[in-house]
Phi, psi and omega in degrees: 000181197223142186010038182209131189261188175268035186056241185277328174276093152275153210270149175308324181228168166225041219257164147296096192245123192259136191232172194340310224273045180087340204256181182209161182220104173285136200239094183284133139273113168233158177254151181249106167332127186278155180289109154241016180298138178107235200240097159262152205253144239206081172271154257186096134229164202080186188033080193026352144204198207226084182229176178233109156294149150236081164319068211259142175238154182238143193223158187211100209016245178280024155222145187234147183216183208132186183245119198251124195234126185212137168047051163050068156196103180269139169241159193272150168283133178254146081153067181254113205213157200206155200194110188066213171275018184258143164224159170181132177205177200223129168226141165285132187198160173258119195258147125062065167071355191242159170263138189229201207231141174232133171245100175232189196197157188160185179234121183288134170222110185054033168109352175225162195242162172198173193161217200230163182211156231214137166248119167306307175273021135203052141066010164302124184259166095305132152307142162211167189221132197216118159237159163314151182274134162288000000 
């Protein structure tokens, strides 16, 4: 948009563009976020490991927060965001006794998301797959 926002939806970008006659103008981007708000079930495979999640989120146009819950143990998502239909968070969980950080990323395509996960503490990537629960 050109020198006018969204209220509460902030925009993704910003730039400032100044012209001849002195004046400036601000020019906003927004991506409009795909809906992932609620509960989704997470599978894990590769990258040493092999699990199942539940994820729930919660959104608020482009930020997202929530919980990652596996063996009666929930944890908060950390660095979690979404852009278009790109997702991406970090949940902490404990592999073979140590806590390491699993990073994923991926994409919703048609009510379900999937993408590559990441292990942090020694960088084996993996898949995962995530739908809504019925």
């Amino acid at each position: 948009s050109h020198n006018f926002d969204m209220g509460e939806w902030l925009p993704d970008s910003t730039v400032r563009v100044a012209w001849p006659s002195g004046t400036t103008s601000a020019v906003h981007l927004w991506i409009v976020p795909a809906d992932l708000a609620g509960t989704w079930d997470i599978t894990v495979s590769g990258a040493a490991v092999d699990r199942r999640y539940r994820i729930r989120l919660e959104q608020e146009f482009q930020r997202l927060s929530g919980t990652a819950s596996h063996g009666g143990r929930s944890v908060e998502l950390r660095g979690a965001r979404v852009s278009g239909d790109t997702v991406g968070f970090v949940v902490a969980d404990t592999l073979g006794g140590a806590e390491t950080m699993l990073h994923f990323r991926g994409n919703m395509r048609g009510g379900a998301m999937a993408g590559a996960v990441t292990v942090e503490r020694d960088s084996t990537t993996g898949r995962w797959g995530g739908v809504r629960p019925r």
